[in-house]
C-alpha positions as protocol buffer text, in pm:
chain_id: "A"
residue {
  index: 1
  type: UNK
  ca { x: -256 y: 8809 z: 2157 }
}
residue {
  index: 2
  type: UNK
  ca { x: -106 y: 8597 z: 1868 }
}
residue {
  index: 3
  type: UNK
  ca { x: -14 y: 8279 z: 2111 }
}
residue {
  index: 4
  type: UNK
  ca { x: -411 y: 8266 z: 2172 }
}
residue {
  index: 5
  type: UNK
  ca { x: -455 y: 8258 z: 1803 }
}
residue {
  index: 6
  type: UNK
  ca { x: -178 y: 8009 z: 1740 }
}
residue {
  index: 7
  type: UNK
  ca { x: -353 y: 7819 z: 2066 }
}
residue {
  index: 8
  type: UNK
  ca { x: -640 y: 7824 z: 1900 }
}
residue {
  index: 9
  type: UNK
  ca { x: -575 y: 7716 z: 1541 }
}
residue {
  index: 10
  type: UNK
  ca { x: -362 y: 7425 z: 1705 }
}
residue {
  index: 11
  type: UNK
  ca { x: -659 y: 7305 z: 1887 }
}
residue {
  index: 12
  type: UNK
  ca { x: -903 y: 7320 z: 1609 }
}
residue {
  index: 13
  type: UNK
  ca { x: -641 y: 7138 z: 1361 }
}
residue {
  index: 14
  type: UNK
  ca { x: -623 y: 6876 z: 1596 }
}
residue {
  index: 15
  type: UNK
  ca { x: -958 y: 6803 z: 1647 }
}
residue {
  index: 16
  type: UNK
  ca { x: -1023 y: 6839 z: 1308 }
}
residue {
  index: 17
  type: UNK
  ca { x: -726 y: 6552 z: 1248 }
}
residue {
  index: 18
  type: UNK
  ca { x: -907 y: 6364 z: 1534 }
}
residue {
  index: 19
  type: UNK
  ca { x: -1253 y: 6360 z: 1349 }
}
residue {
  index: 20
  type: UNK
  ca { x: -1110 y: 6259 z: 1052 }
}
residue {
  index: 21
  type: UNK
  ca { x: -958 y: 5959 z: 1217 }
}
residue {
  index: 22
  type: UNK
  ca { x: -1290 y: 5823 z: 1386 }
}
residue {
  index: 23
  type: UNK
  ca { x: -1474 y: 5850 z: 1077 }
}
residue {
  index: 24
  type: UNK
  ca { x: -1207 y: 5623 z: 932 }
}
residue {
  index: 25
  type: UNK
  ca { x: -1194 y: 5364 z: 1194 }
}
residue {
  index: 26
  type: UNK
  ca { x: -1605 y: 5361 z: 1170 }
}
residue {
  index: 27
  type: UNK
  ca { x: -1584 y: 5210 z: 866 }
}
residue {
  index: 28
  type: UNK
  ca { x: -1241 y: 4978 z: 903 }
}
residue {
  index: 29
  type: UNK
  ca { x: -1272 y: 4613 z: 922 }
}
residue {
  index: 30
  type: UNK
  ca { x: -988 y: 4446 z: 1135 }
}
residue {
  index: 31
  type: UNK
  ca { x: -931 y: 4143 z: 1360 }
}
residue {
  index: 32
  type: UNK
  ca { x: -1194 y: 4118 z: 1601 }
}
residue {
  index: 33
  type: UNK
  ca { x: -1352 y: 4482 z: 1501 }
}
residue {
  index: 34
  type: UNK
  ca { x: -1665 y: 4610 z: 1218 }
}
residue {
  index: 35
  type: UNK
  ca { x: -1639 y: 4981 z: 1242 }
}
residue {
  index: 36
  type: UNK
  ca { x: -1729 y: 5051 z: 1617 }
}
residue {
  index: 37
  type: UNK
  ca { x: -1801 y: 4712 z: 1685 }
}
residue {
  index: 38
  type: UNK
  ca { x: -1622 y: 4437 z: 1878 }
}
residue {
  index: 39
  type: UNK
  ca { x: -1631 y: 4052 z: 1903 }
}
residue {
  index: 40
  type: UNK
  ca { x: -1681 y: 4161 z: 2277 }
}
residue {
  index: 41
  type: UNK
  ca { x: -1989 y: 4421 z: 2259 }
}
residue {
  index: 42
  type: UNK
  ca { x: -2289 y: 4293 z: 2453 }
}
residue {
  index: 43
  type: UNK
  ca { x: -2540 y: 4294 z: 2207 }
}
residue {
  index: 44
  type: UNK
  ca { x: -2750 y: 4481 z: 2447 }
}
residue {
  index: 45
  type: UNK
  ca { x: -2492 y: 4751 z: 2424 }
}
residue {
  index: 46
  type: UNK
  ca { x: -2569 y: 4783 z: 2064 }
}
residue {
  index: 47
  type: UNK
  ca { x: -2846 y: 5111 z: 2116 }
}
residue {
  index: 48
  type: UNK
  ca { x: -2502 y: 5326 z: 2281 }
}
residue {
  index: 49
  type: UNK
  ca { x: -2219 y: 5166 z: 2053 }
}
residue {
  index: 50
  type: UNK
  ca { x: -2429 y: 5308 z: 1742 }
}
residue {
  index: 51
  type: UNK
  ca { x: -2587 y: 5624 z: 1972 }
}
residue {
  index: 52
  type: UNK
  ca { x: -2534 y: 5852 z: 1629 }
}
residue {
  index: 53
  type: UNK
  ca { x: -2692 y: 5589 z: 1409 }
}
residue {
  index: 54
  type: UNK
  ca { x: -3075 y: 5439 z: 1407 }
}
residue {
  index: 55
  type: UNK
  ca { x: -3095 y: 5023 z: 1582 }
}
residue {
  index: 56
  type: UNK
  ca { x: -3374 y: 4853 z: 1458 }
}
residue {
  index: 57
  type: UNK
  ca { x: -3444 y: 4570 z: 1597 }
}
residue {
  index: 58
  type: UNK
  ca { x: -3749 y: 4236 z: 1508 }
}
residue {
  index: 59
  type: UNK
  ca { x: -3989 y: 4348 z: 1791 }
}
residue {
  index: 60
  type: UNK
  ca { x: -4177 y: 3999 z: 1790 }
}
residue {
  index: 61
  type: UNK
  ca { x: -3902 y: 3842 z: 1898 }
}
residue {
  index: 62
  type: UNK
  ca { x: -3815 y: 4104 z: 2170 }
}
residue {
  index: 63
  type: UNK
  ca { x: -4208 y: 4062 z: 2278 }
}
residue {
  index: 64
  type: UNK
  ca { x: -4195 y: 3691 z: 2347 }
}
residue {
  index: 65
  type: UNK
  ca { x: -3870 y: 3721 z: 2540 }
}
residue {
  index: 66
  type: UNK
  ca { x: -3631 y: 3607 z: 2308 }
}
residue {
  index: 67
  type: UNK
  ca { x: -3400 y: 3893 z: 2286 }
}
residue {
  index: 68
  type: UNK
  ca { x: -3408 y: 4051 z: 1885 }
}
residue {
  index: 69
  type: UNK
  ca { x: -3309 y: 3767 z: 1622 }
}
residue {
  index: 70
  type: UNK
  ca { x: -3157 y: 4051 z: 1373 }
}
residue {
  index: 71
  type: UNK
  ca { x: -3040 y: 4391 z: 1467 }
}
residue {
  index: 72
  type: UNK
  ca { x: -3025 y: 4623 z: 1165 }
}
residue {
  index: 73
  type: UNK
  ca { x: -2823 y: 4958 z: 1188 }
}
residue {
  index: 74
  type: UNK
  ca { x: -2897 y: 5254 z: 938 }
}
residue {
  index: 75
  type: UNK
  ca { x: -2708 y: 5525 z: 900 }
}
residue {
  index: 76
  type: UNK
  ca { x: -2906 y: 5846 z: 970 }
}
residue {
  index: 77
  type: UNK
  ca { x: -3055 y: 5958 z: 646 }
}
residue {
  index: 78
  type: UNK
  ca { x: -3167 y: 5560 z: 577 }
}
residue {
  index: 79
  type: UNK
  ca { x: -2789 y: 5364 z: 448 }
}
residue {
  index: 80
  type: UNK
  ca { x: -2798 y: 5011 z: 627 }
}
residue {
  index: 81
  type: UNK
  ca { x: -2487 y: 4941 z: 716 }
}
residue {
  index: 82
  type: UNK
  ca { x: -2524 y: 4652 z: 913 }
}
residue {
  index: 83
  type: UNK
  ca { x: -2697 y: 4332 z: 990 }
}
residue {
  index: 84
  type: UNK
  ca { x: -2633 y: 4188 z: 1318 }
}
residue {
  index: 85
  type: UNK
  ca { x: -2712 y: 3821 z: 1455 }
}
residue {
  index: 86
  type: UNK
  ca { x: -2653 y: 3813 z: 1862 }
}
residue {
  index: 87
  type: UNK
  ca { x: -2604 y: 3473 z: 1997 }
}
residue {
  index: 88
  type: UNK
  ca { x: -2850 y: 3344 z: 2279 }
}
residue {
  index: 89
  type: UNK
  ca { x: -2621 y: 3328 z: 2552 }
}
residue {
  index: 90
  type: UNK
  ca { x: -2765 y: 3450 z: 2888 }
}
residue {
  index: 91
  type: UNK
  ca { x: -2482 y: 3720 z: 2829 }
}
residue {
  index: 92
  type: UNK
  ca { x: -2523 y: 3775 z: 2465 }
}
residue {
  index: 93
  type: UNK
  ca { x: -2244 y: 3895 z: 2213 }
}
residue {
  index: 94
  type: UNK
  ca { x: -2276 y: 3932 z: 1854 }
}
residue {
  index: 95
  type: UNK
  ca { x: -2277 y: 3640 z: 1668 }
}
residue {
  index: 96
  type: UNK
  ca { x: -2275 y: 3728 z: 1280 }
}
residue {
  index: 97
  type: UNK
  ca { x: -2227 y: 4053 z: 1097 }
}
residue {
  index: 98
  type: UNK
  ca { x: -2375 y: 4119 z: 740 }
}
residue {
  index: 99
  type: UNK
  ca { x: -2181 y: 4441 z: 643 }
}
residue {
  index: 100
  type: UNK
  ca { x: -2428 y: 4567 z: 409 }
}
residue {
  index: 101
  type: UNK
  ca { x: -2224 y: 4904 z: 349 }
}
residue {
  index: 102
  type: UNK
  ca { x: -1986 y: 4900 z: 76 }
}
residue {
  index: 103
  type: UNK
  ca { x: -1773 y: 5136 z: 259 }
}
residue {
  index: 104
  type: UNK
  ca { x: -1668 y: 4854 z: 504 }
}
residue {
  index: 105
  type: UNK
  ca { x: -1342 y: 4801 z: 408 }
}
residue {
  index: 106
  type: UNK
  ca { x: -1047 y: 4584 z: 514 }
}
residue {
  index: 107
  type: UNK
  ca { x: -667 y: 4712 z: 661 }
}
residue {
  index: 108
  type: UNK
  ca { x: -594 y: 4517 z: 274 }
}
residue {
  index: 109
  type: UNK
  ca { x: -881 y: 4682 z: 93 }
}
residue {
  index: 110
  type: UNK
  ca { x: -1156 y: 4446 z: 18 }
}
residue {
  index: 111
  type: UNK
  ca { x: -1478 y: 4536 z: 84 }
}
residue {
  index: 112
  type: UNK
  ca { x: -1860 y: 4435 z: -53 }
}
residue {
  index: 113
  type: UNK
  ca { x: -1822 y: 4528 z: -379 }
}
residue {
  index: 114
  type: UNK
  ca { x: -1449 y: 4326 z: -432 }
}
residue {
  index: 115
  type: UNK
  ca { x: -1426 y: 4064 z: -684 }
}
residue {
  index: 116
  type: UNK
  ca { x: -1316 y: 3724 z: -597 }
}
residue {
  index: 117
  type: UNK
  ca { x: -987 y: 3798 z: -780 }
}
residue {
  index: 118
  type: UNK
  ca { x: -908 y: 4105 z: -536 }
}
residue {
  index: 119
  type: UNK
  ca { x: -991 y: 3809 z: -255 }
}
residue {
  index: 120
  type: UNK
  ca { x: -771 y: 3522 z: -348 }
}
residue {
  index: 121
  type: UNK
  ca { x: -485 y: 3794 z: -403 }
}
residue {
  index: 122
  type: UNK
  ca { x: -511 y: 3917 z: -56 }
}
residue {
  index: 123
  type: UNK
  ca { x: -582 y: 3651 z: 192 }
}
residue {
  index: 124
  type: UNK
  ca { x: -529 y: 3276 z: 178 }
}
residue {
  index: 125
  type: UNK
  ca { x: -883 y: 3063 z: 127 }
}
residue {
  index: 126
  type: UNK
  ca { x: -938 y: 2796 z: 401 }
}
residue {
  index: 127
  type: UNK
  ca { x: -1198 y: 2656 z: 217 }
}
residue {
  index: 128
  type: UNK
  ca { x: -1512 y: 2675 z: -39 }
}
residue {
  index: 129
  type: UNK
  ca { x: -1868 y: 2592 z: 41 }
}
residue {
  index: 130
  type: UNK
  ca { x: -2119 y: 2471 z: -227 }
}
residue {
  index: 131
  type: UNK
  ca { x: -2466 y: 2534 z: -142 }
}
residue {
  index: 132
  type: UNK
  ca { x: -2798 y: 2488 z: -388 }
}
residue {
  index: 133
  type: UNK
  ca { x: -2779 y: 2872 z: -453 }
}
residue {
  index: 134
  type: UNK
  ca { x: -2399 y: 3029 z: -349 }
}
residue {
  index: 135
  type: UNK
  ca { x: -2087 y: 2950 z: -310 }
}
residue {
  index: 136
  type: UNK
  ca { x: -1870 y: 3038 z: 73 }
}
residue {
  index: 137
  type: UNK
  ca { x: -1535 y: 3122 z: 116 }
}
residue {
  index: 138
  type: UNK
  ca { x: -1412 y: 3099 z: 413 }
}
residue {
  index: 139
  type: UNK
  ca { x: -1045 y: 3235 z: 486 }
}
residue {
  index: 140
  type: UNK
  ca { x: -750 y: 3143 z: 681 }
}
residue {
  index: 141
  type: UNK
  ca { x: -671 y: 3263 z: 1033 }
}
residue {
  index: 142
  type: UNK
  ca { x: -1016 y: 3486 z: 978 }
}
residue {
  index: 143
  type: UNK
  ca { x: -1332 y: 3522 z: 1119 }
}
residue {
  index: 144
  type: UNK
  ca { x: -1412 y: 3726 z: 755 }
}
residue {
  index: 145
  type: UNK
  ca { x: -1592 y: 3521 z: 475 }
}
residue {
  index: 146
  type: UNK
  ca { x: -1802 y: 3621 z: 126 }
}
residue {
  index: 147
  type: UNK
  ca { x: -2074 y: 3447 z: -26 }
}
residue {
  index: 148
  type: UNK
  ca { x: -2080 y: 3422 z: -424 }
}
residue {
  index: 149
  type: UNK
  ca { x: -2417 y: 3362 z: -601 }
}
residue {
  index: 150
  type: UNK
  ca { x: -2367 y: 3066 z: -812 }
}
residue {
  index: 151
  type: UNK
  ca { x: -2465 y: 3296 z: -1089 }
}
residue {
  index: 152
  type: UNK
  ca { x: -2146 y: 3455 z: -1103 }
}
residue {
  index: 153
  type: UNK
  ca { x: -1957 y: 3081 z: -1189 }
}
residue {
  index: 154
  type: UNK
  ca { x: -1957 y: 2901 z: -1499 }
}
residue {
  index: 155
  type: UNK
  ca { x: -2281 y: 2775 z: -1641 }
}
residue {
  index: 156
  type: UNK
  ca { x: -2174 y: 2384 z: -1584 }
}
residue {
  index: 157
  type: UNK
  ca { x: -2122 y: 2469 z: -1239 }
}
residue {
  index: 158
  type: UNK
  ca { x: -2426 y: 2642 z: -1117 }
}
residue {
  index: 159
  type: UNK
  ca { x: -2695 y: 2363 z: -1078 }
}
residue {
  index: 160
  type: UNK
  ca { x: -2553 y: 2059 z: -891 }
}
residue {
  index: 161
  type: UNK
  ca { x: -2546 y: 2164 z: -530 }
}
residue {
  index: 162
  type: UNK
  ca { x: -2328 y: 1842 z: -489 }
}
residue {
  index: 163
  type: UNK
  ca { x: -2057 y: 2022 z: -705 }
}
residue {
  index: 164
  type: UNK
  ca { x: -1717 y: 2049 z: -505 }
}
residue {
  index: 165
  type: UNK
  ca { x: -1625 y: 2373 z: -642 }
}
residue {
  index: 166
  type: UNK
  ca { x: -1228 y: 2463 z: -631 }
}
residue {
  index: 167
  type: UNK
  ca { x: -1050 y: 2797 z: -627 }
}
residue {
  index: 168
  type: UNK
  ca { x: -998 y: 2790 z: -993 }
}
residue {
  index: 169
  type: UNK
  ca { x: -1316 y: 2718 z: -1127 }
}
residue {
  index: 170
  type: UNK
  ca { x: -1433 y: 3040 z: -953 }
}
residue {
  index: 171
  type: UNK
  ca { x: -1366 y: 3302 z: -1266 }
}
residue {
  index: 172
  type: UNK
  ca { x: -1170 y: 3625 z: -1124 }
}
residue {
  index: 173
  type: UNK
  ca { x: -1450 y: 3853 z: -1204 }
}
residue {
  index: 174
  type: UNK
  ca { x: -1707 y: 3700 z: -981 }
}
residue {
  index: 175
  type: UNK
  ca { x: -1855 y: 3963 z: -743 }
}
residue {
  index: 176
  type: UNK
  ca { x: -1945 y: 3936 z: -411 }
}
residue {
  index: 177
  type: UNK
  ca { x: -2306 y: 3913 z: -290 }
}
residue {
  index: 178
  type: UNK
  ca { x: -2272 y: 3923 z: 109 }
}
residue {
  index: 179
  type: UNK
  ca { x: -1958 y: 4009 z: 295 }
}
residue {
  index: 180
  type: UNK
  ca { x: -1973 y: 3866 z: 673 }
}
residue {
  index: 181
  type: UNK
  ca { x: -1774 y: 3804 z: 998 }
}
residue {
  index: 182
  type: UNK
  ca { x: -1882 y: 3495 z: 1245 }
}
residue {
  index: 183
  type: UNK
  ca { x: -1753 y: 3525 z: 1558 }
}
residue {
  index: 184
  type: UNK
  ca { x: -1786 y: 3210 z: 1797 }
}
């Protein structure tokens, strides 16, 4: 009667371990991977790849044909965690990924709510895009990048969108105001 009971609590650790796990890797950012999503899903896989969260998707676009322009997923109970772009292939993948959930977190830590010092220390930048409104920062060897709201830089920086803004001129403390992957 006690190997059932050892049987038993063996099993039940193990799953437990096992649960534990998954609810990690929902949440880990790596390579070609957001959570439970791939640079491969078919974006009309989307509704069983996110079966225990809620898919909303722009039903005007789906009405005319166009497949959905955004794909929003919420976490039950109302969190968005992510926004989702597919591309219009005839065989369409996921495009873009806003990762609107600040548990989203990379194998080196960064996440949404990362400064642009915690960035530059952990992953090399490819290059910096000025816009009228943010900054990009695009990163080596990644399909990762973070947009900075020109609000966060120096006052003699933030109205010229013709500024070529460098690495340094960014202060450390700047925060991040989207955190997105583009896959091709």
């Amino acid at each position: 009667m006690n190997f059932r009971y050892t049987v038993l609590l063996i099993f039940c650790c193990s799953l437990l371990v096992n649960c534990t796990d998954e609810k990690k890797t929902d949440f880990q950012i790596s390579g070609d991977q957001v959570g439970r999503l791939s640079k491969q899903s078919l974006a009309r896989d989307i509704e069983l790849i996110f079966e225990k969260d809620s898919v909303v998707q722009d039903t005007v676009e789906l009405n005319f044909g166009n497949g959905a322009s955004k794909i929003k997923i919420y976490e039950r109970g109302g969190a968005l965690l992510l926004t989702l772009t597919p591309n219009i292939d005839s065989i369409a993948t996921i495009q873009n990924v806003i990762i609107n959930d600040d548990r989203f977190v990379t194998d080196k830590g960064i996440s949404k709510v990362s400064t642009f010092k915690e960035i530059r220390e952990n992953y090399p930048i490819k290059k910096i895009i000025t816009s009228m409104n943010n900054v990009v920062i695009l990163l080596k060897d990644s399909d990762l990048y973070f947009t900075i709201d020109k609000k966060e830089l120096p006052e003699s920086l933030r109205y010229n969108a013709n500024n070529k803004i460098e690495e340094v001129q960014i202060p450390d403390t700047a925060k991040v105001k989207y955190m997105m992957v583009g896959w091709d």
